[in-house]
PLY file of the C-alpha trace (Angstrom):
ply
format ascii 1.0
element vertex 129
property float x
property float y
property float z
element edge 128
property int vertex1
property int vertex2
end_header
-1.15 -19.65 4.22
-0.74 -16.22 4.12
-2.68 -13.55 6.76
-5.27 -11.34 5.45
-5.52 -8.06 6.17
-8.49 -5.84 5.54
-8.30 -2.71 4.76
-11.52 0.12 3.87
-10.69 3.78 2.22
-12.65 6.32 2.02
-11.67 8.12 -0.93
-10.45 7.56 -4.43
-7.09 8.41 -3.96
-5.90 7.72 -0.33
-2.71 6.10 1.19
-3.28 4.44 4.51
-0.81 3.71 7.03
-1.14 -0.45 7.65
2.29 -0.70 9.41
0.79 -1.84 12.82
-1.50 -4.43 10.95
1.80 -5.81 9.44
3.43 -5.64 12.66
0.27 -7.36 14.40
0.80 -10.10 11.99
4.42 -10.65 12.79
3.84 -10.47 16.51
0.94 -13.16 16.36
3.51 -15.85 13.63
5.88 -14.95 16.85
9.16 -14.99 14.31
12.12 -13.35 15.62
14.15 -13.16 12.39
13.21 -13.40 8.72
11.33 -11.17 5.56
7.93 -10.03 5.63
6.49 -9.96 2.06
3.01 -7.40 2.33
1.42 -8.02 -1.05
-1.83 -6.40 -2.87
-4.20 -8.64 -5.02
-5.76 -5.91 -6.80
-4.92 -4.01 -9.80
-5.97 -0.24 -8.85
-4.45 -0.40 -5.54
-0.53 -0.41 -4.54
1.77 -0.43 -1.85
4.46 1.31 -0.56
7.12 1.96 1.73
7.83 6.20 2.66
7.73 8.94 5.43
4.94 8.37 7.68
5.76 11.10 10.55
4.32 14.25 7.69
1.13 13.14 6.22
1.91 16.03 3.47
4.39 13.60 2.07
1.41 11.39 1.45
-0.96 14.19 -0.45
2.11 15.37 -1.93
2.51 11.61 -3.79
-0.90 11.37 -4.70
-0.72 15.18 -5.72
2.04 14.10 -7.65
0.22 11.14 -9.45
-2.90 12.78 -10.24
-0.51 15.34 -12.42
1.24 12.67 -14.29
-1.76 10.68 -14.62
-5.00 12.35 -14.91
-8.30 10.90 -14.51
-9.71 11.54 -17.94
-7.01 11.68 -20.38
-9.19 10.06 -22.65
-7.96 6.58 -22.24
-8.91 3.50 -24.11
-10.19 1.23 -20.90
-14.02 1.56 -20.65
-14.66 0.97 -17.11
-13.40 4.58 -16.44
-10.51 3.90 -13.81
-7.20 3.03 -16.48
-5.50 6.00 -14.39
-6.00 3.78 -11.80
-4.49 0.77 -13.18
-1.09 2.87 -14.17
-0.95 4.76 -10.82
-1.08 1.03 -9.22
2.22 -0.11 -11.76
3.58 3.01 -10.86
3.33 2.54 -6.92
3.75 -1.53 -7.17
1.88 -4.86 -5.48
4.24 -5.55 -2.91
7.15 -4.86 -0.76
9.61 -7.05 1.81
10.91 -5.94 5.05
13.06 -7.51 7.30
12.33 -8.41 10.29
14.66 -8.58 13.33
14.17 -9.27 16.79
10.20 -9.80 16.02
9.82 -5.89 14.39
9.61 -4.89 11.41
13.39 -3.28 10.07
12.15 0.08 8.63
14.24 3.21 8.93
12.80 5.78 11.57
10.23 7.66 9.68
9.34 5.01 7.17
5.56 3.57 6.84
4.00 0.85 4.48
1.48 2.42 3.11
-1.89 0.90 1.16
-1.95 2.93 -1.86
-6.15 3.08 -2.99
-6.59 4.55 -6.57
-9.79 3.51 -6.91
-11.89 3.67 -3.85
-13.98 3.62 -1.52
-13.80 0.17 -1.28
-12.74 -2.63 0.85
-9.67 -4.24 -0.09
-7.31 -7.22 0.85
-3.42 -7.19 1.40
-1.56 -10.27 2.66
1.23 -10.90 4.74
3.63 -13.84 4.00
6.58 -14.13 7.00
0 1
1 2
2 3
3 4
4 5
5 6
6 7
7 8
8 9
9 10
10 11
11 12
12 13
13 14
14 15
15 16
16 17
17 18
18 19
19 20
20 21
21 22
22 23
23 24
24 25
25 26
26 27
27 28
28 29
29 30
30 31
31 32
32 33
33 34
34 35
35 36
36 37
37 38
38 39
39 40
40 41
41 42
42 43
43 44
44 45
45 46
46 47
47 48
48 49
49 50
50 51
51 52
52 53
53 54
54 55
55 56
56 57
57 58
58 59
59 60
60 61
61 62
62 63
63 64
64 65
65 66
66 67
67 68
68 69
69 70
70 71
71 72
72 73
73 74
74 75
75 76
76 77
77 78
78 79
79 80
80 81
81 82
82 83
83 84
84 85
85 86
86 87
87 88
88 89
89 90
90 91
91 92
92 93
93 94
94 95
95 96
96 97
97 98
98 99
99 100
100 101
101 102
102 103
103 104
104 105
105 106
106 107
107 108
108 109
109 110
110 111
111 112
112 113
113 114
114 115
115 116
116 117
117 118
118 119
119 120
120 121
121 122
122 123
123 124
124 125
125 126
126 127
127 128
């Protein structure tokens, strides 16, 4: 069974740094060696892996996204979020990291981020090792 965890934005557009959580998770299975799949079982949200020492680099993306994909480009999806929906394909459900030596193998400035596109809300991302 995968670990759950929970994660609450406070904006529509927001990245949030979950890298500990993930870590917490690997600490707690106590495996030394292996992949970490971090997946996200919604389809507004995303996640990512990128520079977490500049939180610029974070505005800058969802800048970035808001340009190619604007909230009310007159879409066809009713519920008023399809920018949502394509900034989530865009960004992606999941990413893998290795793990070695019980941490996570990310390059020095790198972050997994949980990509909200359509917040506030609560969400869910789990953690397979």
């Amino acid at each position: 069974m995968p670990a759950s965890i929970n994660v609450k934005t406070t904006a529509r557009n927001q990245m949030v740094d979950i890298t500990s959580l993930v870590q917490k998770e690997i600490s707690q299975a106590g495996v030394l060696e292996g992949v970490c799949l971090v997946y996200v079982p919604h389809t507004t949200a995303g996640i990512t892996i990128n520079e977490g020492a500049d939180p610029s680099v974070c505005s800058d993306i969802i800048d970035l996204l808001n340009k190619l994909v604007p909230p009310d480009a007159g879409y066809r999806h009713l519920e008023g979020n399809a920018d949502s929906h394509i900034k989530a394909s865009l960004t992606g459900s999941s990413v893998s990291v290795m793990i070695e030596n019980g941490r996570l193998l990310l390059g020095i400035w790198q972050k997994i981020f949980f990509c909200e596109f359509d917040g506030p809300r609560n969400r869910r991302v789990y953690v397979k090792i």
